[in-house]
N, C-alpha and C positions, 0 to 999 in steps of 0.2 A: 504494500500500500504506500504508493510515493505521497512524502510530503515534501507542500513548496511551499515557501512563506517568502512574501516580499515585504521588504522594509524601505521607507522611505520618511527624507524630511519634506516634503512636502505634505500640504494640509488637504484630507479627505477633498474638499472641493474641488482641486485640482488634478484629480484623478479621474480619468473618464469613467460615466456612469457603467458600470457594468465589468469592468475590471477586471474583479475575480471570476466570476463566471469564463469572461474569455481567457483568464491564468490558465485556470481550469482544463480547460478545452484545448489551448494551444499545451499544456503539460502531459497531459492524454494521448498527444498528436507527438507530439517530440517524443516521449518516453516510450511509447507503444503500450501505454495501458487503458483500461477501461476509463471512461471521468468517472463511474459511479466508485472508481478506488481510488480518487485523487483526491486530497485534500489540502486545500488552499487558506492560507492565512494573510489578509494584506491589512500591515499597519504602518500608519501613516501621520507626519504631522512631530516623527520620532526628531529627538536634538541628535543632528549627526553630522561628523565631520570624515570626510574622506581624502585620503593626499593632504592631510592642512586645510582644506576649504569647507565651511558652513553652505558652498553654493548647493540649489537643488540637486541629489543626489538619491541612490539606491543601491539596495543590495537582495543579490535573491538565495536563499537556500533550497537547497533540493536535496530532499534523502529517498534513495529509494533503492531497495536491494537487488543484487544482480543487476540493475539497469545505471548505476554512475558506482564509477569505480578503476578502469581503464582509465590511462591518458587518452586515447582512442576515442572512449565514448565520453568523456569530459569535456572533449575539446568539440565535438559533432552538439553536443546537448549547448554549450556554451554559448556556441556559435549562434542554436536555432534562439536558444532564448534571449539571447544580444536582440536579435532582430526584430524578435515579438515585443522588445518593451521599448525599441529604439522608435 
């Protein structure tokens, strides 16, 4: 059962409507598992600093067994999910 949890200092309003639901979906899609075994956490509005900077930023986790783990599939999942949040 992957779990994905995005964190960001950005404030809920700023986040497009529907968010998790698409995490969801595009995590389902990238990972190759069912959504109804995917669970999504997005909090937001968090004090967070990255590289030195307070500018708008994020971070995503992902656990999921068997499916990240490889540098292989680290960098294929990285990749997909850079693109879904970019």
């Amino acid at each position: 059962m992957p779990f994905v949890e995005l964190e960001t200092n950005l404030p809920a309003g700023r986040l497009p409507s529907g968010l998790a639901q698409e995490l969801c979906a595009a995590a389902a899609d990238i990972l190759g598992k069912p959504a109804e075994r995917v669970n999504v956490t997005v909090r937001s509005g968090l004090p967070m600093v990255v590289s030195g900077s307070a500018e708008p930023c994020a971070q995503l986790l992902v656990s999921s067994i068997g499916v990240v783990g490889s540098a292989e599939q680290n960098q294929r999942h990285s990749a997909r999910f850079f693109d879904f949040l970019t």
